[in-house]
C-alpha positions as CSV (number, residue, x, y, z in Angstrom):
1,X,27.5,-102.1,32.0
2,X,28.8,-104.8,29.5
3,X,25.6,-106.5,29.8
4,X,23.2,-107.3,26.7
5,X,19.9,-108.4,27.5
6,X,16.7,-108.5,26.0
7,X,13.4,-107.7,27.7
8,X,12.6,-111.4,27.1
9,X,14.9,-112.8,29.5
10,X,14.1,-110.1,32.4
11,X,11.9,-111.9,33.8
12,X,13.6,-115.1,33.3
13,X,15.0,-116.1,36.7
14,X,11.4,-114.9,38.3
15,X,9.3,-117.4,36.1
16,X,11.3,-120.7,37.9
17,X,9.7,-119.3,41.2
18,X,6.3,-117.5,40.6
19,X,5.3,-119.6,37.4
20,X,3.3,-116.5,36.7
21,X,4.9,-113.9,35.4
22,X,4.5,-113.1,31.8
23,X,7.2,-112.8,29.0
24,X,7.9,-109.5,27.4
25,X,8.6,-110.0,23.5
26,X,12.0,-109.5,23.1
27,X,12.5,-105.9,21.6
28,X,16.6,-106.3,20.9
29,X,17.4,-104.0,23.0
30,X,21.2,-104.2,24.2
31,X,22.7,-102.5,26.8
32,X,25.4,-99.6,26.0
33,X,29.1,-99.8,26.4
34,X,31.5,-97.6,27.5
35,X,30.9,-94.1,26.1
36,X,33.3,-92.6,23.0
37,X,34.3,-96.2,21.3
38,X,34.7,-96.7,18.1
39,X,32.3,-97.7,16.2
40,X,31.8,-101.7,15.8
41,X,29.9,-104.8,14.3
42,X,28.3,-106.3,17.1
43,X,26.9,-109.7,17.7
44,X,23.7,-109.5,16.0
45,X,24.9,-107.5,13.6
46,X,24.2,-104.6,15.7
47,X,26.0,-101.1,14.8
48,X,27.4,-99.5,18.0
49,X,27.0,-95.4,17.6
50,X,28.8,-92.6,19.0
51,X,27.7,-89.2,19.3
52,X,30.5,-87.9,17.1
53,X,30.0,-91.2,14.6
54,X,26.2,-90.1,13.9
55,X,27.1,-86.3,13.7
56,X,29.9,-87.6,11.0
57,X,27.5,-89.7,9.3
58,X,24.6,-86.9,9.5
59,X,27.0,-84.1,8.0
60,X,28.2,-86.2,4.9
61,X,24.5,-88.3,4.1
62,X,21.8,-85.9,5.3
63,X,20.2,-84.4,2.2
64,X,19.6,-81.2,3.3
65,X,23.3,-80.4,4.3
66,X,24.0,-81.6,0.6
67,X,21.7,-79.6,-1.6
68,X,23.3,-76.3,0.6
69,X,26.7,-77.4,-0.6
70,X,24.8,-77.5,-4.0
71,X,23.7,-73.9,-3.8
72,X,27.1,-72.7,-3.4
73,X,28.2,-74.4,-6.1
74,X,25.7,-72.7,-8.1
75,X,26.3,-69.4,-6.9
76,X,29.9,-69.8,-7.6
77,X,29.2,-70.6,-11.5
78,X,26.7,-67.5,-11.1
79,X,30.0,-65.3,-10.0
80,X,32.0,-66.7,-12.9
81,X,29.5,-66.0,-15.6
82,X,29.2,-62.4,-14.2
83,X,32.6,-61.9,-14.4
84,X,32.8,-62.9,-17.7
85,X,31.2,-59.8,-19.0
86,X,34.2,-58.1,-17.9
87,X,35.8,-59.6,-21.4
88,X,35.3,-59.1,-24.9
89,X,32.1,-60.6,-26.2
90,X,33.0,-62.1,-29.5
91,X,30.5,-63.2,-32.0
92,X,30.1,-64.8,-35.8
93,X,27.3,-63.3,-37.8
94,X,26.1,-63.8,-41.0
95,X,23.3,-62.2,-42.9
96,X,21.1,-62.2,-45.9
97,X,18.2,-59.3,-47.6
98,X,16.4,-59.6,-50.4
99,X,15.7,-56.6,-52.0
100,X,11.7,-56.7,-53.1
101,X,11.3,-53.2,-54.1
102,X,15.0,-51.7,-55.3
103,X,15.4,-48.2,-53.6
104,X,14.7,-44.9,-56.3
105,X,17.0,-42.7,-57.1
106,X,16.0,-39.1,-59.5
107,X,18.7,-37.4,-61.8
108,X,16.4,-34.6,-63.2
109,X,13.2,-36.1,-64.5
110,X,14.8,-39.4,-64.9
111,X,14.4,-42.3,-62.2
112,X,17.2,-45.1,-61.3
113,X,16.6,-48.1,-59.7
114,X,20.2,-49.0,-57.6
115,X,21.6,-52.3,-55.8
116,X,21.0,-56.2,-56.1
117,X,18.4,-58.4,-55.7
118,X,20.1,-60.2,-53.0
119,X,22.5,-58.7,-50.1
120,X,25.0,-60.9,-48.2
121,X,27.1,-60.3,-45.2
122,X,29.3,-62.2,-42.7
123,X,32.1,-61.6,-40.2
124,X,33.0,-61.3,-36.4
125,X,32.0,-58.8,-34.1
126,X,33.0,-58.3,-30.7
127,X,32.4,-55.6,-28.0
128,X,34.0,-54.6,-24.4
129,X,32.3,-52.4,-21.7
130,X,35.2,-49.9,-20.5
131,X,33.2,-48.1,-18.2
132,X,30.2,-49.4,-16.8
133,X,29.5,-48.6,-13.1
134,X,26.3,-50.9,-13.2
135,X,28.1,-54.1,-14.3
136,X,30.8,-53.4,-11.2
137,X,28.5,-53.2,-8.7
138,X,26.8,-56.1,-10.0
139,X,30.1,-58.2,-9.8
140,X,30.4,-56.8,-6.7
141,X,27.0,-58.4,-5.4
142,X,27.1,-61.5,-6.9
143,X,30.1,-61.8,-5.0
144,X,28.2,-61.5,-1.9
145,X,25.3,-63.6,-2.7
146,X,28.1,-66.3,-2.2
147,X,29.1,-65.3,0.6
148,X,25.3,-65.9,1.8
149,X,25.1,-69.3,0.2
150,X,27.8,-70.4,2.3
151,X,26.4,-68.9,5.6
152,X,22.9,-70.8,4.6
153,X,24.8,-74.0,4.1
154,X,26.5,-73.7,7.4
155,X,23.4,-72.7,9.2
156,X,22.2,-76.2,7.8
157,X,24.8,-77.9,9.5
158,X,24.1,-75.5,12.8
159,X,20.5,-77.1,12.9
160,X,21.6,-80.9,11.8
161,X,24.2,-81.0,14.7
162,X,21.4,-79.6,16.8
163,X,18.6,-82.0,15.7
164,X,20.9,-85.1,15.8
165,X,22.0,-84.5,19.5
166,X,18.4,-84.0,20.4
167,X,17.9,-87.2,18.9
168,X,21.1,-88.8,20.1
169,X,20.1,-87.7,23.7
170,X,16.6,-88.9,23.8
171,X,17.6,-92.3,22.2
172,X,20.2,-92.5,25.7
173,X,17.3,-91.1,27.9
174,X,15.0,-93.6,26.6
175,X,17.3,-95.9,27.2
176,X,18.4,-94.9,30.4
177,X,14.5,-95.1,31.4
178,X,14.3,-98.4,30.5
179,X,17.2,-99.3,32.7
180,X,15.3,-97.6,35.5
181,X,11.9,-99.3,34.8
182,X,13.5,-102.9,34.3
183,X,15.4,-102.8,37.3
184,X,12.5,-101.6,39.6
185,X,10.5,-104.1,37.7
186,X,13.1,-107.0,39.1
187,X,12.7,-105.6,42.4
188,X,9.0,-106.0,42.2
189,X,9.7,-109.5,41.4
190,X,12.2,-109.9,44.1
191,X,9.6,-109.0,46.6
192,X,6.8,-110.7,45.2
193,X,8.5,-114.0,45.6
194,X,9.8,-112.7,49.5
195,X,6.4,-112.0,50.0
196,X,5.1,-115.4,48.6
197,X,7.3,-117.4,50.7
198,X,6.4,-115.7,53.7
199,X,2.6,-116.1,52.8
200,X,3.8,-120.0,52.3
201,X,5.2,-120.3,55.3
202,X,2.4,-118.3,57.4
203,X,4.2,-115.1,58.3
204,X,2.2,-112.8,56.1
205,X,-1.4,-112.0,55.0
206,X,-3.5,-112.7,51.4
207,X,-3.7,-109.2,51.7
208,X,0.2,-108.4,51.4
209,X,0.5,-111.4,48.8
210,X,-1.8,-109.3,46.0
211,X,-0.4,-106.3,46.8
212,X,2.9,-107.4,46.2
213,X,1.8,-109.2,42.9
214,X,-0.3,-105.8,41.9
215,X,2.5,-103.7,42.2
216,X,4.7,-106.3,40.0
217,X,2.0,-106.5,37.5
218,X,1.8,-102.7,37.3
219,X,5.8,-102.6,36.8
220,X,4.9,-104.3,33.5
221,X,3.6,-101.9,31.3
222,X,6.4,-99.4,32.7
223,X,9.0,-102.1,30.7
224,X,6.9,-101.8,28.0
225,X,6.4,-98.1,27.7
226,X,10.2,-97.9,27.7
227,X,10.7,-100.7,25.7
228,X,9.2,-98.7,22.3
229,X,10.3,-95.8,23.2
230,X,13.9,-97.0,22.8
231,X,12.8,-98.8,19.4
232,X,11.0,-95.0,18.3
233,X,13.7,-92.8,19.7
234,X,16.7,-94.6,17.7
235,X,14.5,-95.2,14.6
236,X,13.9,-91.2,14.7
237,X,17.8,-91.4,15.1
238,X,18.6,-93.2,12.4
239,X,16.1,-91.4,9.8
240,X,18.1,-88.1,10.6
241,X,21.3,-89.0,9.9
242,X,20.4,-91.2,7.0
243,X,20.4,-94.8,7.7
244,X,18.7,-97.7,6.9
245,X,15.9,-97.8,9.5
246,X,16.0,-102.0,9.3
247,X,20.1,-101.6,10.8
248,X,20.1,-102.5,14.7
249,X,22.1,-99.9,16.4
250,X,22.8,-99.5,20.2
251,X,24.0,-95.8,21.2
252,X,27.5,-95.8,22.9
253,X,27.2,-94.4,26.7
254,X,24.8,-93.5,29.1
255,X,23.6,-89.5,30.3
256,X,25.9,-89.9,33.2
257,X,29.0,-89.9,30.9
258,X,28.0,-86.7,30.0
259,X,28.2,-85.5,33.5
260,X,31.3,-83.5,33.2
261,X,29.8,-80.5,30.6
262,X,27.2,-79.6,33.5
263,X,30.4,-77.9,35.0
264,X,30.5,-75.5,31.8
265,X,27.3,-73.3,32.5
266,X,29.5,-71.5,35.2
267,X,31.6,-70.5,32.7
268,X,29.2,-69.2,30.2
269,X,28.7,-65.7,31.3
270,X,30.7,-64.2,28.5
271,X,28.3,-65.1,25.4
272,X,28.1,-63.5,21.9
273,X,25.6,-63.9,19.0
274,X,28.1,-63.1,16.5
275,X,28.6,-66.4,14.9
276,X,24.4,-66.8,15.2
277,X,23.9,-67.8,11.4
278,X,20.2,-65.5,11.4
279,X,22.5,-62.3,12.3
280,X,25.2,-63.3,9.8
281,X,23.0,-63.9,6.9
282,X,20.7,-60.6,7.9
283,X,24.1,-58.7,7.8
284,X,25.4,-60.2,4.6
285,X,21.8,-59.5,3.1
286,X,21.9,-55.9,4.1
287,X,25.7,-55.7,2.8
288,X,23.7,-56.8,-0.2
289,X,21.0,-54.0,-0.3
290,X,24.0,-51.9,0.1
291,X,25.7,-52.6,-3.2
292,X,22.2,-52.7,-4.7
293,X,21.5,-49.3,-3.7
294,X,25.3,-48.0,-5.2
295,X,24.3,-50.5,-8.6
296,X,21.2,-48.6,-8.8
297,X,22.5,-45.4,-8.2
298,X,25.6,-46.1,-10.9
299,X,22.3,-46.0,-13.7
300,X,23.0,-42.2,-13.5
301,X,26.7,-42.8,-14.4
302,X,27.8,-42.8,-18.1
303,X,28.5,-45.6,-19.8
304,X,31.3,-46.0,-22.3
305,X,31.7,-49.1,-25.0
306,X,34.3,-50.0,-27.4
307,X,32.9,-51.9,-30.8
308,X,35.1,-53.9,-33.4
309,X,33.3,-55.6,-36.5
310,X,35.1,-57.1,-39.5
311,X,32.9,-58.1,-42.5
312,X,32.6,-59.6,-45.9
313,X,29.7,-58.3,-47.8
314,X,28.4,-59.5,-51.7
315,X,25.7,-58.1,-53.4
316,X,24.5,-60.2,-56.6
317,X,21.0,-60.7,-58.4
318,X,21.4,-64.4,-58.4
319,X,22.8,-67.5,-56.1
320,X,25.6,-68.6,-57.9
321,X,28.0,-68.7,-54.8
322,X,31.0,-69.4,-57.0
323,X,30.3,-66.2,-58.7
324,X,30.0,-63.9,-55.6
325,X,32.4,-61.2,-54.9
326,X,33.4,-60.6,-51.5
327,X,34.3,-57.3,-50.2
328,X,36.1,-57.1,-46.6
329,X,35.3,-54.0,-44.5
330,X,36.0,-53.3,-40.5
331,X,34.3,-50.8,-38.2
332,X,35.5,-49.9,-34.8
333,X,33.6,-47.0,-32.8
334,X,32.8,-46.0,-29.1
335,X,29.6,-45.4,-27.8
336,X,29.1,-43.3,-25.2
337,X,25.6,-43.6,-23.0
338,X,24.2,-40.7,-20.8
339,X,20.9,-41.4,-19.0
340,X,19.0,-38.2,-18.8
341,X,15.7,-39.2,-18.7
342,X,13.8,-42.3,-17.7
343,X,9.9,-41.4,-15.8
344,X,11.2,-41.4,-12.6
345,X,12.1,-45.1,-12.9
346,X,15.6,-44.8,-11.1
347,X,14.3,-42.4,-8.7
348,X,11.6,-45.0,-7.2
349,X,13.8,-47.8,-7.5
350,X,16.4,-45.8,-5.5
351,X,13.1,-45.0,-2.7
352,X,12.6,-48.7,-2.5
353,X,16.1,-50.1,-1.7
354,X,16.1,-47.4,0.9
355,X,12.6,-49.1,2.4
356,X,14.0,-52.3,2.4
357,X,17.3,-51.2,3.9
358,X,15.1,-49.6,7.0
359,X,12.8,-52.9,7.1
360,X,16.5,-55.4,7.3
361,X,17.3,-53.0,10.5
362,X,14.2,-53.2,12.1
363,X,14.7,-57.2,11.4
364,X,17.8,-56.9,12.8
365,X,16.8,-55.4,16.1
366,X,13.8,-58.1,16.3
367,X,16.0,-60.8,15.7
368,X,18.4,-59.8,18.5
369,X,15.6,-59.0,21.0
370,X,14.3,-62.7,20.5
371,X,18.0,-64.3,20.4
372,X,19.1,-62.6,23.9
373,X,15.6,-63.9,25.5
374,X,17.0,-67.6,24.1
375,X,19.8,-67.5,25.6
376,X,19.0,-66.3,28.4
377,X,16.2,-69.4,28.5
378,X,18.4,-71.5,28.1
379,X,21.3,-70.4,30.6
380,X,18.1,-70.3,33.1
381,X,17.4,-73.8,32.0
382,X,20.9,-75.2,32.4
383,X,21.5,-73.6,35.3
384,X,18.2,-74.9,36.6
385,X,18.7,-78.7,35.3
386,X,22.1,-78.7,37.5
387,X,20.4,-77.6,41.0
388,X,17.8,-80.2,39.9
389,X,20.6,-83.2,39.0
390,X,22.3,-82.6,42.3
391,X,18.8,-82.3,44.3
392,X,18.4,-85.8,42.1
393,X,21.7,-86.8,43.4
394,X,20.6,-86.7,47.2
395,X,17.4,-88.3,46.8
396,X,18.7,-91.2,44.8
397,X,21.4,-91.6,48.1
398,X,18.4,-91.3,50.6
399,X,16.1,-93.2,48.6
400,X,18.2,-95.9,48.1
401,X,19.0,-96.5,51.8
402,X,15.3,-95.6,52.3
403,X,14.7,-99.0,50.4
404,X,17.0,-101.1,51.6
405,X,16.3,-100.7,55.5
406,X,12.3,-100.8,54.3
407,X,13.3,-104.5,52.6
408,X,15.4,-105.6,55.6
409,X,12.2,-104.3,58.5
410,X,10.1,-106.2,56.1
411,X,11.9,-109.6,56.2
412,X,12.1,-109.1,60.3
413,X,8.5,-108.2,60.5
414,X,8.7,-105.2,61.5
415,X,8.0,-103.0,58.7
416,X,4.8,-103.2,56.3
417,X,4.3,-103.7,52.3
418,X,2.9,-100.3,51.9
419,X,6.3,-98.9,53.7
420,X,8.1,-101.4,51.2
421,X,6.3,-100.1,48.0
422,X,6.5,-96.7,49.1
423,X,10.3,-96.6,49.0
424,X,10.7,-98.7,45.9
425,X,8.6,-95.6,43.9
426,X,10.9,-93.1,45.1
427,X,13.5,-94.9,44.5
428,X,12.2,-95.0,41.2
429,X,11.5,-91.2,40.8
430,X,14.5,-90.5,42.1
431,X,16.6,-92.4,39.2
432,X,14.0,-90.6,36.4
433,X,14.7,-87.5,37.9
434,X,18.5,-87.6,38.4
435,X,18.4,-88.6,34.0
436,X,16.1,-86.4,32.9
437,X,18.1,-83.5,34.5
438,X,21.2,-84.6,32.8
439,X,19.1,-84.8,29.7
440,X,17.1,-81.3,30.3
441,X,20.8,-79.7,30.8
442,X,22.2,-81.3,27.2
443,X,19.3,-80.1,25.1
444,X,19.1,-77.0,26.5
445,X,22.9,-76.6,25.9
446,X,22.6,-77.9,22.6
447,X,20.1,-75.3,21.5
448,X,22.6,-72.7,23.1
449,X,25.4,-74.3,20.8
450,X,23.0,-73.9,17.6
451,X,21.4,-69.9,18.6
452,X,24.9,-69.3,19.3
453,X,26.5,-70.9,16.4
454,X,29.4,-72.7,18.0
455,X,30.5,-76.5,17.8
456,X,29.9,-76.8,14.1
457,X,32.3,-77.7,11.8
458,X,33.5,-75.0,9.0
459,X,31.7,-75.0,5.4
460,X,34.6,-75.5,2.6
């Protein structure tokens, strides 16, 4: 369809014959191209949206995908500073006592008072962990809890992808719909003015002229109906993936393009879960428990440190600076740590790891239980939706040549209005059913794509 037409002018070439027809504001509402163009200005300033445009512009704008790519960040930095007590920890001190009650010292029955009133230090100090099991395993972890951050932000972009084709498809449903509805709203017409004439010229009843115009007034709010759900559907659309809600877009491509992927649910037999984000976080998590338990555990380990310290020291009884002596000294030492005793601290801490280790399998096994059911849902559903599109198929064939031979007994005379109207609403069914199939089969395959984790692209 290269058409563009607005629900105004639907009604146009009826109104120079009935002179009774209403107008239907014009909603803006264009008719879609071919499918997988690029995307274009418009006359009117109208955008013309792909599929793959609005999952590009969803995956760069939406906020949600963004502050993920944030957390990674941070959890890199958070890797970096752990590392960095792997290194010498070098530090400047300076320090100052005053003496308010001199220390004693006895020689016999005499007493002397020793040192200054004022004390003064400065220097560098600096310190390295050479063994230290703990800080390892902690490295270790943090590690990891990058390794989650990225499998959170990709799950994000799992469930975008998956919310902006459920959008995506119910903006070209809704669209579809109001194809459907207009066009068996201009058949209404059509027959209201066959019927009219007929009346006019004596070869009809009153009775079939108000039906005929009954049945085109109740067409009407059909129009309408569809009408605002097109203008709701893409301003749902356009929210998602982050743009303006005042832009006018028209989505590229109808549900029948997307015909050819109901061929793929014969294929799907061979399924796995193991790029489902849920599973991959719940294993990374209990790969995290894992190290916890071993940091844990490593607070029975020995610890060893090496010290350094260089000073300056001056001790004088008054603050004459240019007066002060200043005597270097350096210290080095190792101190070795043994824990021996703590109240049973480690011990619990230990018990409680090993409870949450047993409560992340049970979550496990829950979360698989409820994923297989899914999928199996939604295989069901697909394979459902495709018995139901070519049932769809059929009726649209028979109901189409149902209405046409009910229009042509009509005009002869021999056939009746009610026969008429009768065919022209399955007809219409038909047409709702064959898109809603198409568009029962695409969300239930994109909600296959997201349990399954597939068709997303790759977090850097």
């Amino acid at each position: 369809m290269g058409w563009i037409v607005t629900a105004g002018s639907l009604v146009s070439a009826a109104q120079e014959n009935s002179g009774m027809i209403g107008i239907i504001p014009d909603g803006g509402l264009h008719a879609r191209g071919e499918a997988m163009e690029e995307p274009v200005r418009t006359a009117g300033d109208t955008i013309a949206l792909t599929l793959d445009d609005a999952l590009e512009i969803a995956l760069s704008d939406n906020l949600t995908v963004r502050i993920a790519d944030k957390e990674i960040v941070k959890q890199k930095y958070a890797k970096k500073g752990t590392y960095a007590a792997l290194f010498p920890q070098i530090n400047f001190t300076g320090d100052y006592q005053r003496n308010i009650q001199k220390q004693v010292m006895y020689m016999g029955d005499q007493a002397i008072k020793f040192g200054r009133d004022n004390s003064w230090s400065t220097g560098f100090s600096a310190g390295l962990p050479l063994i230290d099991a703990t800080l390892w395993k902690s490295i270790q972890i943090t590690g990891m809890d990058v390794e989650l951050a990225v499998e959170k932000a990709r799950s994000s972009r799992v469930d975008l992808v998956d919310q902006v084709k459920q959008a995506f498809y119910s903006a070209l449903l809704a669209m579809d719909s109001y194809d459907v509805y207009r066009e068996n709203y201009e058949n209404a017409v059509s027959n209201y003015n066959d019927v009219k004439q007929k009346y006019e010229s004596g070869t009809t009843s009153k009775y079939d002229l108000i039906r005929a115009e009954v049945t085109m007034q109740n067409a009407m709010p059909n129009v309408y109906q569809a009408q605002n759900s097109v203008i709701v559907t893409q301003w749902q659309l356009k929210a998602l993936i982050g743009m303006d809600l005042d832009l006018n877009i028209r989505c590229v491509g109808t549900l029948t393009d997307y015909k050819p992927l109901m061929n793929e649910v014969s294929v799907m037999s061979q399924i796995s879960l193991d790029n489902n984000p849920d599973l991959k976080q719940l294993e990374i998590q209990g790969n995290i428990l894992h190290k916890t338990y071993q940091m844990q555990l490593a607070k029975y380990y020995p610890s060893l440190n090496l010290s350094l310290s260089y000073q300056w020291a001056a001790m004088t009884d008054n603050f004459r600076f240019s007066t002060f002596r200043w005597n270097p000294f350096s210290i080095g030492g190792l101190s070795l740590t043994i824990p021996i005793f703590s109240g049973g601290q480690r011990f619990f801490t230990l018990k409680q790891t090993r409870v949450q280790q047993d409560q992340l399998k049970m979550q496990v096994q829950d979360t698989e239980r409820n994923l297989n059911v899914a999928v199996k849902q939604y295989l069901s559903q697909m394979e459902t939706s495709v018995k139901q599109y070519e049932a769809a198929v059929k009726n649209i064939e028979g109901a189409d040549t149902g209405y046409k031979i009910s229009q042509k007994r009509y005009e002869i005379g021999s056939g009746t209005l009610l026969e008429l109207n009768d065919a022209q609403l399955a007809l219409l069914q038909a047409r709702l059913n064959l898109n809603q199939s198409i568009y029962n089969y695409l969300t239930a395959k994109s909600s296959l794509d997201k349990t399954l984790g597939v068709n997303v692209p790759e977090t850097e």
